[in-house]
C-alpha positions as CSV (number, residue, x, y, z in Angstrom):
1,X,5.2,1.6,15.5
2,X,2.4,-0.5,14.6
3,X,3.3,-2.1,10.7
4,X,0.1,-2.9,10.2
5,X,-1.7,0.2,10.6
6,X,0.5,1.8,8.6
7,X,0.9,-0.3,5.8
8,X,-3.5,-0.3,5.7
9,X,-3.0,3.5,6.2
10,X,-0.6,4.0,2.7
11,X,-2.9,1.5,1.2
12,X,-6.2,3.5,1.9
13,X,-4.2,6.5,0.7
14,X,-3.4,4.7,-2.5
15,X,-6.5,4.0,-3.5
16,X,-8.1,7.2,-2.6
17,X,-5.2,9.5,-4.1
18,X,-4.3,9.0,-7.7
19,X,-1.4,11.3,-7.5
20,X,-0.1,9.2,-4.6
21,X,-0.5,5.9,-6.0
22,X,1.7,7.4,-9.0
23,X,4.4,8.7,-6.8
24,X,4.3,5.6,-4.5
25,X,5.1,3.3,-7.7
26,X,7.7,5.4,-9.1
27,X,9.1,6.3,-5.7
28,X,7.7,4.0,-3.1
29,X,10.4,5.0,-0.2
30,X,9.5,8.9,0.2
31,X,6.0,7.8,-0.5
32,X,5.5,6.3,2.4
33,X,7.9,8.7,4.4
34,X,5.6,11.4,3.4
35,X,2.5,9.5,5.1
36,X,4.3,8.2,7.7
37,X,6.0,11.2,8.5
38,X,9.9,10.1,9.7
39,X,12.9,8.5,8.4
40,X,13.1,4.8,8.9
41,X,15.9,2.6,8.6
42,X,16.1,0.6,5.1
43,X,15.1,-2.9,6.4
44,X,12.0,-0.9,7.9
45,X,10.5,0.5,4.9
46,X,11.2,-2.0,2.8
47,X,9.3,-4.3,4.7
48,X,6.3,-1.3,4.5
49,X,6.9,-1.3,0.7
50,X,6.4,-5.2,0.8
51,X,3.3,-5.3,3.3
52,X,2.2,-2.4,1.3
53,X,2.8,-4.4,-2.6
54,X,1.4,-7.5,-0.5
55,X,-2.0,-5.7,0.9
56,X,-2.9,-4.0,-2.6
57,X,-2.3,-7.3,-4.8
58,X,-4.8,-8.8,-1.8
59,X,-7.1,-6.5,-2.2
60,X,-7.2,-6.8,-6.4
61,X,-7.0,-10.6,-6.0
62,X,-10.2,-10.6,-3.8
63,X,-12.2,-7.8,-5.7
64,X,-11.1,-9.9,-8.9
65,X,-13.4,-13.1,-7.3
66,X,-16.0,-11.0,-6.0
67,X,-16.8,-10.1,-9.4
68,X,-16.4,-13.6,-10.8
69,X,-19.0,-14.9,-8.1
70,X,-21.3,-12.3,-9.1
71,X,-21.5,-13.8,-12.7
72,X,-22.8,-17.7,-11.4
């Protein structure tokens, strides 16, 4: 299974899915076992739930100093 893909895949989902992004912070594991679509063992899905956490604070972080560039 490619991590990556599927971490940017629950990510895009996310932020395109308002009742997802709910359900994904109250209940992050059968979030992303509903996208993914199997079981995984613990140490597997939470590191998806960390890549996942990691990606979207990224993502905040950079559109955060987009918009302080745009004010100089």
């Amino acid at each position: 299974m490619d991590m990556k893909a599927k971490i940017e895949e629950v990510v895009t989902k996310i932020k395109e899915d308002k009742e997802f992004s709910s359900k994904f912070m109250n209940d992050p594991v059968s979030a992303i076992e509903s996208v993914i679509g199997i079981d995984l063992p613990n140490d597997q899905i939470n590191a998806l739930i960390d890549g996942v956490k990691a990606k979207i604070t990224a993502d905040k972080a950079g559109d955060m100093l987009g918009s302080i560039k745009k004010l100089f």
